[in-house]
C-alpha positions as CSV (number, residue, x, y, z in Angstrom):
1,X,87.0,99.7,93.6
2,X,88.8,96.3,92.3
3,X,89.9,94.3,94.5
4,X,93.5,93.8,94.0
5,X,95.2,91.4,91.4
6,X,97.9,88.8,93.4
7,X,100.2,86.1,92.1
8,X,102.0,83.7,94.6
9,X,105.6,82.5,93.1
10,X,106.9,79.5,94.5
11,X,111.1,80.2,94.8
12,X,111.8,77.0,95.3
13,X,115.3,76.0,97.1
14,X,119.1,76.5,96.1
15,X,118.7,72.5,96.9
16,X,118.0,70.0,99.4
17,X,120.3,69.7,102.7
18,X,120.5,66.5,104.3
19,X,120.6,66.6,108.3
20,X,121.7,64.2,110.6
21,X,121.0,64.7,113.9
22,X,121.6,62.5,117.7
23,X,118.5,62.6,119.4
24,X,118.3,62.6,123.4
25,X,117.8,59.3,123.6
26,X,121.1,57.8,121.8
27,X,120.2,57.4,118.1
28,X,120.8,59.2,115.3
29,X,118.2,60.4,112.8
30,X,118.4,62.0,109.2
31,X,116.4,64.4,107.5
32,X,116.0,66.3,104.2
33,X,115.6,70.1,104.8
34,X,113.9,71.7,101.0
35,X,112.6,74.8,102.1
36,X,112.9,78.5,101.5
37,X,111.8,81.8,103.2
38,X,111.0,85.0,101.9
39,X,112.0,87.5,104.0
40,X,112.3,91.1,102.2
41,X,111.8,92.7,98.7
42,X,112.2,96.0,97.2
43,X,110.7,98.2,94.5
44,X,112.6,96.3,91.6
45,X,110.6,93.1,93.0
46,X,113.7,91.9,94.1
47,X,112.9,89.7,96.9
48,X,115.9,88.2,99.7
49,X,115.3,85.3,102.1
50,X,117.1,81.6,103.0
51,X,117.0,78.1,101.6
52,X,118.0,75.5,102.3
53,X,121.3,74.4,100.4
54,X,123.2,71.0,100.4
55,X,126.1,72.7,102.0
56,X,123.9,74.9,104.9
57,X,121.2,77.1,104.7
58,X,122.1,80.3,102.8
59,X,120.7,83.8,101.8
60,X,119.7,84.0,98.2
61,X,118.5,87.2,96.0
62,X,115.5,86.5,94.1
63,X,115.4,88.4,90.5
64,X,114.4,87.5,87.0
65,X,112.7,84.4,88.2
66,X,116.1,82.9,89.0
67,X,116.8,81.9,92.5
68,X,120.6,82.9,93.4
69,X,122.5,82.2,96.6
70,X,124.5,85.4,98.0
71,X,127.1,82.6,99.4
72,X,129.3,83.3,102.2
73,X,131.7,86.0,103.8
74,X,134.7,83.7,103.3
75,X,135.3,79.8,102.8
76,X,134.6,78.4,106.4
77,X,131.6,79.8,106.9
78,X,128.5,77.6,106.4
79,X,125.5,79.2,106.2
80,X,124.3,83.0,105.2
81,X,120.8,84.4,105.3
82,X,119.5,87.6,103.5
83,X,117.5,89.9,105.5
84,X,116.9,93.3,103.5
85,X,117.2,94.5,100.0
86,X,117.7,98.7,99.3
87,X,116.7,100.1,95.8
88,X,119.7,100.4,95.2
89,X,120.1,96.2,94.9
90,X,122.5,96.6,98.6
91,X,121.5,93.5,100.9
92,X,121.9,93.0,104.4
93,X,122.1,89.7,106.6
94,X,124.4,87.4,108.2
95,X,127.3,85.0,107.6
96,X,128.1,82.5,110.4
97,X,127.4,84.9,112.8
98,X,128.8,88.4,111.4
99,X,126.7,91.0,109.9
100,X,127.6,92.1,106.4
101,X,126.5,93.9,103.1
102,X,127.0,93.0,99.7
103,X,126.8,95.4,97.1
104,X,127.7,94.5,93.3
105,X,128.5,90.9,94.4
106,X,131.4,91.8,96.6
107,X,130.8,91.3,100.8
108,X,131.6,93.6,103.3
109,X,131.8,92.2,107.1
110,X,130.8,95.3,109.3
111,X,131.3,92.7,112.5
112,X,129.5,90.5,114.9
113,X,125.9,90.2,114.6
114,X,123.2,90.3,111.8
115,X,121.9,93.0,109.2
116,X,118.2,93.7,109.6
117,X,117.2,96.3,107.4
118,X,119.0,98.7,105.2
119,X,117.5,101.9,103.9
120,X,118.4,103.7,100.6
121,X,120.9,105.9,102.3
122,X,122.9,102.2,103.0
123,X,122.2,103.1,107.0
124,X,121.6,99.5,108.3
125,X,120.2,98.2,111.6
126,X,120.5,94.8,113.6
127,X,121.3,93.1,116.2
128,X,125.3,92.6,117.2
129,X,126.5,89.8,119.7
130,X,128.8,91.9,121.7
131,X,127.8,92.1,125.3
132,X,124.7,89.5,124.4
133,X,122.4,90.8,121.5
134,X,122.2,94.0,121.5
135,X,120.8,96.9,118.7
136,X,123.5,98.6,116.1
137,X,123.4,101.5,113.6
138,X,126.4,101.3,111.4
139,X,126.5,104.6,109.4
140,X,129.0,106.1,107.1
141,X,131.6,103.3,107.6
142,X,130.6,104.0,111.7
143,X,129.1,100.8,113.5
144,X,127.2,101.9,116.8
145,X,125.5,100.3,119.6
146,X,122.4,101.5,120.4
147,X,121.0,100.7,123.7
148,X,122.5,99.2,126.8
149,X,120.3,95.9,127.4
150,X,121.8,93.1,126.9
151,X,118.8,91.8,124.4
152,X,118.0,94.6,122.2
153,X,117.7,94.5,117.9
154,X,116.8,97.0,115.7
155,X,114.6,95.9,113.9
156,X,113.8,98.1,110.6
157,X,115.3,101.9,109.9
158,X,113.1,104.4,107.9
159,X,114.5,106.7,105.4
160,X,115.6,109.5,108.4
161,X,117.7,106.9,109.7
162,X,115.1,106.4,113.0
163,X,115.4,102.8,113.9
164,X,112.7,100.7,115.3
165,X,113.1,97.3,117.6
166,X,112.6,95.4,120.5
167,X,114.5,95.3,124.3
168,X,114.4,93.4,126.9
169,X,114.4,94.9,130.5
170,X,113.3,93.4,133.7
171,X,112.0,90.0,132.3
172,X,110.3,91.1,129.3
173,X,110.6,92.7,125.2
174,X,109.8,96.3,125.0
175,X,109.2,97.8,121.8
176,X,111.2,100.7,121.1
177,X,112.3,103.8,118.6
């Protein structure tokens, strides 16, 4: 058989940040962050990641070789990333900290935490920050914690809604389902 045909797109940035940091030794250093990560991508070749932006890193939605951030939750938030993209063009991720969904360009916070994956059924899994990190399902409006360790994610959900991710429990990460 053939072997398969690949192309590699470079998505560039939304644009450069400039960083200034104190180092532990008294000074102050600056840096340019221009960089971008691919993180997800549906059937439509849609793909969702972070760059780097002059005002923070945000998520961005790849599609008709235009590179688009998803912006923020509200005003005085500074940085967003994009974790998971449905067929259905619904994406997942995180906004200073709380977990949301935007769908037709209009956010939805469903609370503390991050979005990880969303299936086509808009069931999404993640990790929250309540209690530490722990695993949620939010379903049908419903958001649900799903284990009891204190450092837990889901990590992907399938199409039955099962979710996959990781735990931690007496000093080390379990995989779980």
């Amino acid at each position: 058989s053939a072997a398969p045909n690949y192309k590699i797109v470079n998505l560039r940035t939304i644009g450069p940040q400039v960083v200034t940091h104190t180092s532990w030794f008294g000074g102050e250093y600056t840096y340019t962050n221009n960089s971008s990560r691919g993180i997800s991508i549906n059937d439509s070749c849609v793909a969702v990641g972070v760059s780097s932006s002059p005002s923070g890193d945000r998520g961005f939605y790849y599609k008709n070789k235009a590179l688009n951030s998803v912006g923020v939750i509200n005003s005085s938030h500074t940085w967003s990333d994009a974790y998971d993209i449905n067929n259905n063009g619904v994406i997942v991720g995180s906004s200073n900290g709380r977990a949301y969904i935007l769908s037709n360009n209009v956010f939805t916070d469903i609370g503390d935490g991050r979005g990880r994956s969303i299936n086509e059924s808009g069931q999404i899994t993640g990790d929250t920050f309540i209690s530490g990190n722990q695993a949620f399902l939010y379903s049908g409006g419903v958001f649900q914690i799903l284990t009891g360790a204190s450092l837990s994610n889901g990590s992907r959900i399938n199409e039955s809604g099962l979710v996959v991710g990781e735990t931690s429990r007496g000093g080390g990460y379990r995989d779980w389902e």
